[in-house]
DONU-651862 format. One record per residue (C-alpha): residue in one letter; chain; x, y, z. Coordinates in Angstrom, 3 decimals, always signed. Layout:
<nodes>
<node 'A','A',<X,Y,Z>>
...
</nodes>
This chain:
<nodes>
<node 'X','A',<-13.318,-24.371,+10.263>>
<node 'X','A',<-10.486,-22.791,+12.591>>
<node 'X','A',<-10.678,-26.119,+14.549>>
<node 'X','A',<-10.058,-28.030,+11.435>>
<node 'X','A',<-6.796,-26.059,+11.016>>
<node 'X','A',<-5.832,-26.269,+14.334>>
<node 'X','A',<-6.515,-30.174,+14.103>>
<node 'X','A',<-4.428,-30.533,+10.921>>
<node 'X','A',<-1.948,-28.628,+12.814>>
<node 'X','A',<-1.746,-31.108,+15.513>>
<node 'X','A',<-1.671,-33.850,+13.525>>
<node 'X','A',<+1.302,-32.635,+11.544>>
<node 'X','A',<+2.934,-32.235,+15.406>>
<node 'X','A',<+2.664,-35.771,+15.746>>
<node 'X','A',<+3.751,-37.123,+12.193>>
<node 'X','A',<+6.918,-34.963,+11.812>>
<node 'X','A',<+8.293,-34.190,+15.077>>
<node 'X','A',<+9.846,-30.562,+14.949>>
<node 'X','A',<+6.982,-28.978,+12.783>>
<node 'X','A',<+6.138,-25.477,+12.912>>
<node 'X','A',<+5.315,-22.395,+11.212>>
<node 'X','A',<+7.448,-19.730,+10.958>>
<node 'X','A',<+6.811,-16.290,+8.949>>
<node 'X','A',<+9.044,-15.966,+6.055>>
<node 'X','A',<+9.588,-11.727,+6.989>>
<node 'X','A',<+11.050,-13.187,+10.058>>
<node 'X','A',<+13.738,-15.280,+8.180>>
<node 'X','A',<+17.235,-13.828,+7.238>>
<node 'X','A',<+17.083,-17.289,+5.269>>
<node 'X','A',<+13.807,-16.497,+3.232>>
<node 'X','A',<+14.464,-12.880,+3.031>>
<node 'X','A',<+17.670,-14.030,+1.051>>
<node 'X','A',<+15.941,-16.863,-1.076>>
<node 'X','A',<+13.847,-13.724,-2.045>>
<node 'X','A',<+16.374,-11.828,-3.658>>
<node 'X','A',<+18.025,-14.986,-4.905>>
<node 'X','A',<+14.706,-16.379,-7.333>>
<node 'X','A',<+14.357,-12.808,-7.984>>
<node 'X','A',<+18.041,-12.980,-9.427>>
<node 'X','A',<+17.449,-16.378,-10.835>>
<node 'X','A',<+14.225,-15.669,-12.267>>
<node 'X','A',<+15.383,-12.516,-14.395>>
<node 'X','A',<+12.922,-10.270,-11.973>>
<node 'X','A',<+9.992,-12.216,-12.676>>
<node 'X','A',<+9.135,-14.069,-9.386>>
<node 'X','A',<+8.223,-10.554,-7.396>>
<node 'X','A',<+5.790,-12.484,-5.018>>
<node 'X','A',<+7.879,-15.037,-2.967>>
<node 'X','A',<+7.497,-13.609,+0.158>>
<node 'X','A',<+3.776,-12.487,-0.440>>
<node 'X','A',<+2.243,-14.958,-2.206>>
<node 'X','A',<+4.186,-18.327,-1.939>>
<node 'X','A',<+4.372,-21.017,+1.053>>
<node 'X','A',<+7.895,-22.330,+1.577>>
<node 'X','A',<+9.153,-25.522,+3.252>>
<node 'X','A',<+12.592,-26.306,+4.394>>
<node 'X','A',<+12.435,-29.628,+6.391>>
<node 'X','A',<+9.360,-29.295,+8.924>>
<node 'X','A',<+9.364,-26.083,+8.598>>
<node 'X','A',<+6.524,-24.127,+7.001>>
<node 'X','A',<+7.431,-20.334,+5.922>>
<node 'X','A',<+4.106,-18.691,+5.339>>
<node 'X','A',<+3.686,-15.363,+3.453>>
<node 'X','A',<+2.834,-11.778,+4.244>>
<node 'X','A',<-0.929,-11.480,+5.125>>
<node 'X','A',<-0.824,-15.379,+6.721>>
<node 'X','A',<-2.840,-14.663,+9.377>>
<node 'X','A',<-5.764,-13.274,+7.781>>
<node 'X','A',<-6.378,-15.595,+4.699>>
<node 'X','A',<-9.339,-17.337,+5.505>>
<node 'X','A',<-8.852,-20.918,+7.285>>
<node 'X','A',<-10.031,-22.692,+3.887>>
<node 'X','A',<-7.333,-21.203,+2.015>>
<node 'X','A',<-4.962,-22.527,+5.170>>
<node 'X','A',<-6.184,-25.882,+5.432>>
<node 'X','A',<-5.718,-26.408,+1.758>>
<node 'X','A',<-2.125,-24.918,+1.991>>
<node 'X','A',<-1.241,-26.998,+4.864>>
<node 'X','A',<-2.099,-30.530,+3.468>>
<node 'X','A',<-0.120,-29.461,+0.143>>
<node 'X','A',<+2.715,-28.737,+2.354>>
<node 'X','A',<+2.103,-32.010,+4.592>>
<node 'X','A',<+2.480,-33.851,+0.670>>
<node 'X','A',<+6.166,-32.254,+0.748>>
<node 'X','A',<+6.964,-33.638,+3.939>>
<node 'X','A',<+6.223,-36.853,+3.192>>
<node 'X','A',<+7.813,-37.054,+0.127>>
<node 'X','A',<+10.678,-35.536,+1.885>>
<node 'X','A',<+10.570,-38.469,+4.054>>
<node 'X','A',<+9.915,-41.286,+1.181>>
<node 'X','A',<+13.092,-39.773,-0.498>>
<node 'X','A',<+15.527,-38.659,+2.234>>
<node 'X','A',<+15.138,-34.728,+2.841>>
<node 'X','A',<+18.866,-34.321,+1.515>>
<node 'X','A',<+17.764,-36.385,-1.686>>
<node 'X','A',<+14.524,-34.722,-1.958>>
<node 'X','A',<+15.967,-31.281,-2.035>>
<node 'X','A',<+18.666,-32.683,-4.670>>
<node 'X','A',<+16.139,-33.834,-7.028>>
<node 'X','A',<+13.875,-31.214,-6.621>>
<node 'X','A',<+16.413,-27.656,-6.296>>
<node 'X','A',<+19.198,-28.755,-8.643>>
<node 'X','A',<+18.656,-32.058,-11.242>>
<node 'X','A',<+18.105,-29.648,-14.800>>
<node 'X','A',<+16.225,-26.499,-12.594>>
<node 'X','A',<+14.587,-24.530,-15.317>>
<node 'X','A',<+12.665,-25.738,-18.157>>
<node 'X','A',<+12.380,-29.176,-18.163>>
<node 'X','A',<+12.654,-29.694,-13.821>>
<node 'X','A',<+11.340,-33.319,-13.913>>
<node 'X','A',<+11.390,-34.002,-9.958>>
<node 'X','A',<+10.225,-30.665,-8.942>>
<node 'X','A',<+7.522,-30.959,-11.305>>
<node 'X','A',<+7.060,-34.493,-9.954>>
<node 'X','A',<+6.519,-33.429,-6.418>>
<node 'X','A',<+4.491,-30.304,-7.464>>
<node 'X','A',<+2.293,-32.334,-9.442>>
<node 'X','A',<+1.361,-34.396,-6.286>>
<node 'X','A',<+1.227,-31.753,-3.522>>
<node 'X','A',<-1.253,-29.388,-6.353>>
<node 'X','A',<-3.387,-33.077,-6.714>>
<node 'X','A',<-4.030,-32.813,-2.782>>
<node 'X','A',<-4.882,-29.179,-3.197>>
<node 'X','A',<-7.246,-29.667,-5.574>>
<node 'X','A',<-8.736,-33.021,-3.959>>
<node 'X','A',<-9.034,-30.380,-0.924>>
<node 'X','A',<-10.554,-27.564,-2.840>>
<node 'X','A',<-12.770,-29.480,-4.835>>
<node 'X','A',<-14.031,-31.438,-1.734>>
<node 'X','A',<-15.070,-27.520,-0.300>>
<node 'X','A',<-16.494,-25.985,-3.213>>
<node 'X','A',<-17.855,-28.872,-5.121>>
<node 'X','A',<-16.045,-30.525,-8.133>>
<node 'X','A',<-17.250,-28.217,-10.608>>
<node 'X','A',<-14.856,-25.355,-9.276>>
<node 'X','A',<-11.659,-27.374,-10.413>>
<node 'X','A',<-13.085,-26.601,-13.878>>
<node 'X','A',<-13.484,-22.668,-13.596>>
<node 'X','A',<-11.069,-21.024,-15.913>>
<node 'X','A',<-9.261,-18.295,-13.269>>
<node 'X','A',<-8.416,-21.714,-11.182>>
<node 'X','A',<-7.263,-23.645,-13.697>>
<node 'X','A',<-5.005,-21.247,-15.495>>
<node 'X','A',<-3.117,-20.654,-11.883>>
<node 'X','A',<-2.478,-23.743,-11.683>>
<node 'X','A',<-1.159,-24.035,-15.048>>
<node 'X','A',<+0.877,-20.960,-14.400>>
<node 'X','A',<+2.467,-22.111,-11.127>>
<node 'X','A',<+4.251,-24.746,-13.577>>
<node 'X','A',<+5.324,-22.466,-16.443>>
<node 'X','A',<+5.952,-19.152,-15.594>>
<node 'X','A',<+8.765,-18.039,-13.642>>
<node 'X','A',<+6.594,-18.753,-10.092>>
<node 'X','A',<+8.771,-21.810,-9.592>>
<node 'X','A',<+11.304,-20.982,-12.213>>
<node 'X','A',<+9.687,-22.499,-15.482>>
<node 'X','A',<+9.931,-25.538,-14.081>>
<node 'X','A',<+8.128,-27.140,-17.092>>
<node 'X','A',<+8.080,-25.186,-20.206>>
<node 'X','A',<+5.757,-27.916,-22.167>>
<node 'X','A',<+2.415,-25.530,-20.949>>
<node 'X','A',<+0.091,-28.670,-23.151>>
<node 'X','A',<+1.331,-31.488,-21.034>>
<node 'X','A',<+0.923,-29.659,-18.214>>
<node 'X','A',<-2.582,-28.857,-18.853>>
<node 'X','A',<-3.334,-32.370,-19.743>>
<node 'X','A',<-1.904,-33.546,-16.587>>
<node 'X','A',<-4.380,-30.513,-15.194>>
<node 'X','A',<-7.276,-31.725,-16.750>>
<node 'X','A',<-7.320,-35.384,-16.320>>
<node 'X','A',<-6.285,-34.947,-12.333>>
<node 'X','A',<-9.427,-32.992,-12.500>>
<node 'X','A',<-11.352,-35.763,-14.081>>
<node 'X','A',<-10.010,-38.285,-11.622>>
<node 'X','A',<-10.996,-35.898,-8.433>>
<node 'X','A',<-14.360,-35.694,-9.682>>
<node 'X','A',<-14.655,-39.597,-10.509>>
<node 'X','A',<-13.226,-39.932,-7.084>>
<node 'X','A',<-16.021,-37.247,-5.107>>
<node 'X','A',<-18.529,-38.947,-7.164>>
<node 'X','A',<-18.543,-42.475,-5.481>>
</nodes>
């Protein structure tokens, strides 16, 4: 499984020249996005540089701890982030970062919630594809995901929690139709 990374790694290389990975407690620049969502989010987003996966252009900031998550829980990360890079490049990366940082930010954040939608859908093609398509439906999983949309994780960026687990549930449905041909 380590290859696999290491293979996704490579072919990220080759797709977006300038790609790496860089830890987010060595960035001055992550270190003060930290204390900004902290700010933003009214103290509620506590995990930024512990939990979440950042990127800014080809650059992936990873979390405390990194290193020793298991190279499942990498691979899955990775190809969500890859999603992000190529939307950056569909859009423009200064349009993409428009659309997703500042057009209505909280609440009712239609493009961030856009993008999310479709880097989470390759996360849980990936995960589902690994543990079988039965795990997409396990409650602990499914309420993350959920969460990631309307808590302050991402800064509420949809507040309408039943249309989010709609979208939830029938991208779950289509992954499984999809693993079962």
């Amino acid at each position: 499984m380590k290859q696999e990374v290491e293979d996704l790694k490579a072919e990220m290389a080759l797709e977006f020249p300038g790609f790496k990975i860089v830890r987010k407690a060595d960035s001055e620049l992550m270190h003060f996005l930290n204390l900004l969502l902290f700010m933003l989010s009214a103290g509620t987003q506590r995990t930024f540089m512990t939990s979440f996966t950042t990127v800014i252009g080809h650059t992936v900031y990873t979390p405390e701890g990194w290193e020793n998550r298991g190279e499942s829980s990498q691979f899955v990360t990775l190809r969500h982030e890859r999603v992000h890079f190529r939307q950056q490049r569909r859009y423009t990366r200064p349009l993409f970062t428009l659309l997703y940082l500042f057009v209505l930010p909280f609440g009712l954040a239609y493009f961030r919630t856009k993008f999310e939608k479709e880097a989470y859908e390759e996360s849980m093609l990936v995960y589902a594809t690994r543990y079988g398509s039965a795990a997409l439906r396990e409650k602990a999983y499914r309420e993350r995901m959920i969460r990631n949309f309307t808590s302050g994780s991402y800064l509420w960026m949809w507040v309408i929690r039943s249309s989010i687990e709609s979208w939830y549930d029938k991208a779950a449905a289509a992954i499984e139709e999809k693993l079962r041909v």
